[in-house]
N, C-alpha and C positions, 0 to 999 in steps of 0.2 A: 178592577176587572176590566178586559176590552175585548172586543171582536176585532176582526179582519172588515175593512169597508166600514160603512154610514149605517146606521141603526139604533139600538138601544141595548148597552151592555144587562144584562140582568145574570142571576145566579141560576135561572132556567136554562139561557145558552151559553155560558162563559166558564163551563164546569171545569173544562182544564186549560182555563186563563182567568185563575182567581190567584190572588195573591194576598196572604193573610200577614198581615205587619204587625198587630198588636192585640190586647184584649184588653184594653182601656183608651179610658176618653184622652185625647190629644192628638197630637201634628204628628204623620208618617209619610216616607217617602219608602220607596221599594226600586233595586233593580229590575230589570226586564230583560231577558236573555229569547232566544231563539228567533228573533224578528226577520221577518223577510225584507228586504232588503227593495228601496224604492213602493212602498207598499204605505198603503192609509188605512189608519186604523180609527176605532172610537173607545172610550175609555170612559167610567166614572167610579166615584168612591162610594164606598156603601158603609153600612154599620147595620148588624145586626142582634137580637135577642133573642129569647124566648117569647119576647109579644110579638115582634113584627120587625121588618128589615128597614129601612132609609137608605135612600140612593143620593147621591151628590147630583151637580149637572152636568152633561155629558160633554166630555171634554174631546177634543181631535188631536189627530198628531200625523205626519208623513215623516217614515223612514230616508236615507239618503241612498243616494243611487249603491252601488257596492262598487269600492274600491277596486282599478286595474292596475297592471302594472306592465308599462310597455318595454320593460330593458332598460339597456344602455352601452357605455360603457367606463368600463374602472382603467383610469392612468395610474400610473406611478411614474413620476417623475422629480429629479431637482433631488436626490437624496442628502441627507446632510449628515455627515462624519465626525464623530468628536473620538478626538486622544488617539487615535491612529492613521497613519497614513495608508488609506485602503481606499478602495471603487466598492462602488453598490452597482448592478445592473439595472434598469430600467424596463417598462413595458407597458402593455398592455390589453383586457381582453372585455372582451363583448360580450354581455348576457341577453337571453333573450326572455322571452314572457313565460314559457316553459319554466326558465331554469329561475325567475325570483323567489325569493327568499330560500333555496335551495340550496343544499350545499356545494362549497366550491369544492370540486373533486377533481383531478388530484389539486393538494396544494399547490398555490403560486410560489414559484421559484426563482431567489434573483441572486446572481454569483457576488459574492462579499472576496473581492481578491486581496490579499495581503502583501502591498508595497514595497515592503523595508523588512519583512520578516517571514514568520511562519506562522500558519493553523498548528495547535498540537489538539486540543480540546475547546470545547464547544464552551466551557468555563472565560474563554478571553471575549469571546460578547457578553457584555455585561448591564445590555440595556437595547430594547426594542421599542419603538414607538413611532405609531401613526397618526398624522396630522393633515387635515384639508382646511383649508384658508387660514389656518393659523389654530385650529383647533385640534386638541387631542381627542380622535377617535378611536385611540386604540380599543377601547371594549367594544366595538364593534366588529373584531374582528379578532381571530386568531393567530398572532404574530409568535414565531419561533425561529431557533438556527439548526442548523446540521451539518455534521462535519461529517464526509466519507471519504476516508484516506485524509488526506493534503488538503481538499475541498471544499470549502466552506459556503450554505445558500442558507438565506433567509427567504422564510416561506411566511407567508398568508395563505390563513386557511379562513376556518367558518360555513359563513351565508352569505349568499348574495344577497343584496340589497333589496326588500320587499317592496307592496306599494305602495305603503306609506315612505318610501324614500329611494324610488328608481329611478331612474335617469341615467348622467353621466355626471359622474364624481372623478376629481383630480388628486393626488395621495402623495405626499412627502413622507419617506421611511427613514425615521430618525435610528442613528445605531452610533452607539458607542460600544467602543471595545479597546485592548489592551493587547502590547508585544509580548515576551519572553524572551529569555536568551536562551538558546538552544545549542545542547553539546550532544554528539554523537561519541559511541562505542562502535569500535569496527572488531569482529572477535570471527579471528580464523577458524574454520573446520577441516581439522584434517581428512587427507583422503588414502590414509594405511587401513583403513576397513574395508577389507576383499569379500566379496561374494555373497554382497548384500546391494541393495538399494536404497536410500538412505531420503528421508520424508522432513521437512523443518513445521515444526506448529509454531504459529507465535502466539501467545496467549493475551487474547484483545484486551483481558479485565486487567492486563499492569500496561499503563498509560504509554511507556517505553516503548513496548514490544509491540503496543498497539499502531506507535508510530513509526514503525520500521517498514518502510515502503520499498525500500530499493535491496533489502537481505535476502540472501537464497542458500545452493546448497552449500557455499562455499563459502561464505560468511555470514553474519549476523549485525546488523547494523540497525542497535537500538539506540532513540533519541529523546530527548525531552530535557527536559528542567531538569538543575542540580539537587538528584535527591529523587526523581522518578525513578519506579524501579520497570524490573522486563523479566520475562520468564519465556524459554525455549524449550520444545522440547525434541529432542532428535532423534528419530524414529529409525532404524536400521530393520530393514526387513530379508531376511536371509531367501538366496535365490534357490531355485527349484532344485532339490536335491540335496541340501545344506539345513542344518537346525543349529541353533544358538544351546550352547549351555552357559553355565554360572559363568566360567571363565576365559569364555569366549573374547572376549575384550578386556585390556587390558582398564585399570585404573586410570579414570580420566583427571588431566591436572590442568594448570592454565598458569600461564606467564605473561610479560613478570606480574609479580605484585603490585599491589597498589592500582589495579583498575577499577576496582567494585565488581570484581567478575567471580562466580562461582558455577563449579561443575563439577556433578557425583551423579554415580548410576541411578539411576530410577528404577526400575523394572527390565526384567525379561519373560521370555516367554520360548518354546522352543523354534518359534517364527520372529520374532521380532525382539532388540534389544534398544533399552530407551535412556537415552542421556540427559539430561535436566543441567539446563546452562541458569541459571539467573543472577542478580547484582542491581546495581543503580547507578544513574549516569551521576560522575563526577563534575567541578566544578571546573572542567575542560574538555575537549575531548581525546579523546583514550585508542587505546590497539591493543589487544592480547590474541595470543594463540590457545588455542586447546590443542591438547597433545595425549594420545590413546591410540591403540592399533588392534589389530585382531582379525579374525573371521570366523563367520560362523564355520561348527566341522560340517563336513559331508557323510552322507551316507555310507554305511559298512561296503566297503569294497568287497566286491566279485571277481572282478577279473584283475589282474597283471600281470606284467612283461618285464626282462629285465636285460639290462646289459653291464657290463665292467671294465674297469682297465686299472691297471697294478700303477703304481705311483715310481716312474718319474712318466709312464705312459701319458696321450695327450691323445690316443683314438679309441672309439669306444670298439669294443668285442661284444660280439653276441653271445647270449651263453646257449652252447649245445650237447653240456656235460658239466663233471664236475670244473672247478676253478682251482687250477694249481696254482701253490702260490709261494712266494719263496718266505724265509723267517722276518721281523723285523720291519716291515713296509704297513703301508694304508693301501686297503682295496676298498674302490671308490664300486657302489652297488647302484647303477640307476636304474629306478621303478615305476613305470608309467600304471597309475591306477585309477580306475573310474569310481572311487570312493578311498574315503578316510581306514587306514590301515596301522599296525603296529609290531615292532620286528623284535625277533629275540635272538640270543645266540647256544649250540648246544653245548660248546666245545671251547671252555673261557680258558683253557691249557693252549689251545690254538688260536683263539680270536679271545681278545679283553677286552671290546667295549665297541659301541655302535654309535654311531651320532648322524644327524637324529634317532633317535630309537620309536615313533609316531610321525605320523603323515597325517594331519587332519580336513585338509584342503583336496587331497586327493589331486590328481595331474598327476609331473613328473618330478621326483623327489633321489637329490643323490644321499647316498649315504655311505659315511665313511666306516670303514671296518679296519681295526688296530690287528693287524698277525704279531703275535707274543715273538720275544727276541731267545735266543740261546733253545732254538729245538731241536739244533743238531743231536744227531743219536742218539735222539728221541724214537726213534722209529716212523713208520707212517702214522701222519696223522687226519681225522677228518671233522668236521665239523657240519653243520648247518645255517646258514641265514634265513628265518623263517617268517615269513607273513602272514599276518592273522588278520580278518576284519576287524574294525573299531566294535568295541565292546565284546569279542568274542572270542572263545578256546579254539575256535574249530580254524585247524590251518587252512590257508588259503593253495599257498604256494611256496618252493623253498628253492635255494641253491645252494649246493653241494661245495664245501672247502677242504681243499686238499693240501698239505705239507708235506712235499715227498724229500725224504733223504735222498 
């Protein structure tokens, strides 16, 4: 039992500074917890029964002042490198009384540059450790790497230094780590896809693609280790007035062989159409193309215009009537349209075949018309060139073919 100050411990004042160790005869010792700090106290040991209590003699004791802590500061300096030829940076910072044994927020940051090579993954530091006068402190502390992009820092984290050990401390940051050989793939993106915009993902979780720092929409430029793989995905997002169907884009391939390069459709949608490139870098580095075309169609045309000229012609004629035309030629039909459109013919005695027969890009679209051979004395003859919206029976617009004996 003990009080606060010089007095007489007893069980009448020490009610809540009794501390009970045993219930037999023999030697006891007891922690003591809650003590105020710089403070004198008095204490003695008791024994009691059911006859009567025994007190020991009364013992003293003075607490010690309570621990400060004035700061300091943390160096890092003198780093030391093994198995690679790399730089550590160096520094340092000041804590104050506030901030002891607090945490160090943000982490300490020091640039690890790579010499003779490259970062690919945070796997080629393969050892961290801190040392002041020659001792290993590292469990004092929080030691890691982080690579963002190309960039490689090793950080200290933790706590600052409490009172039991503030001051200024000096810190050697030991680091060993390890090269690679590093191969790139350079992989072309075609640009035959019209009327879309076109988005590259690289997909950070394959190590490759994660290290493609310098690929855009024009290529792809994954790197790493013989055997790392990469995943792309190529986003086509059709522009305002255009929707994607099934076969909207043609079948994507890639050339030559032997890159470690693959590429098939992934998904569409009627906004957006998704090519999926993936492979692994080889034991050198590589070049392929991707090779696909397409566009998304456009919206059902509303409106169009037309003009013509007979074949050996070379000026266009407006049309403001029917189109006479003699037997045996090609009559070339230009169709300026604000949407995706499709033609027919009514009179296949007079006209055998249209090329193209659909417009799904909408603009200005020529189209050739075959006039049948041997119609002499046939009598008059006429026909129709007719346009329809994409997807629909209901004509749009027509011109009128005439074969006159």
């Amino acid at each position: 039992m003990y009080i606060t100050g010089s007095g007489t411990p007893s069980l009448s004042n020490t009610i809540s500074n009794v501390t009970v160790v045993g219930t037999s005869a023999g030697s006891y010792n007891a922690p003591i917890s809650g003590l105020n700090s710089n403070q004198f106290y008095s204490y003695r040991a008791y024994a009691t029964n059911t006859v009567d209590t025994s007190y020991g003699a009364i013992q003293t004791f003075t607490t010690q002042s309570a621990a400060t802590c004035s700061g300091g500061t943390l160096s890092f300096q003198n780093p030391v490198i093994s198995n690679i030829n790399a730089s550590l940076g160096t520094g340092q910072i000041s804590y104050s009384t506030g901030q002891c044994g607090n945490a160090i927020s943000p982490a300490l940051e020091f640039l690890f540059t790579n010499n003779e090579g490259e970062w690919l993954s945070e796997s080629q530091v393969t050892s961290i450790q801190l040392f002041e006068s020659g001792t290993n402190v590292s469990s004092q502390y929080t030691l890691d790497k982080v690579l963002v992009g190309d960039v490689m820092n090793i950080t200290v984290g933790g706590n600052f230094p409490s009172a039991s050990n503030d001051g200024n401390h000096t810190y050697n940051i030991h680091v060993s780590a390890t090269n690679v050989d590093v191969y790139q793939t350079d992989i072309s993106i075609p640009t035959t896809v019209q009327n879309a915009s076109l988005s590259v993902y690289k997909d950070p979780s394959y190590e490759a693609s994660k290290a493609d720092f310098e690929g855009n929409n024009s290529v792809l430029k994954p790197r790493g280790e013989s055997g790392d793989t990469y995943r792309y995905l190529l986003t086509y997002t059709a522009n305002s007035g255009y929707e994607f169907t099934a076969g909207s884009i043609t079948t994507p391939t890639v050339s030559p062989g032997g890159t470690g390069v693959s590429v098939v459709k992934d998904s569409h949608t009627s906004s957006t159409y998704v090519i999926e490139v993936t492979g692994s870098i080889q034991a050198s580095d590589k070049t392929a193309s991707l090779s696909y075309s397409g566009s998304p169609v456009a919206d059902p045309a509303t409106t169009v215009s037309f003009r013509y000229r007979i074949s050996p012609q070379t000026s266009w004629n407006n049309v403001t009537g029917a189109v006479v035309v003699p037997e045996n030629v090609v009559l070339q039909i230009e169709v300026v349209s604000n949407g995706a459109y499709y033609v027919t013919l009514t009179n296949s005695t007079l006209t055998t075949n249209v090329t193209p027969s659909t417009n799904d890009a909408g603009g200005t679209q020529v189209h050739d018309v075959t006039i049948a051979n041997n119609l002499q004395g046939g009598g008059d003859l006429s026909g129709q060139f007719r346009v329809f919206p994409r997807a629909s029976s209901t004509l749009l617009s027509a011109v009128r073919i005439d074969f006159n004996n």
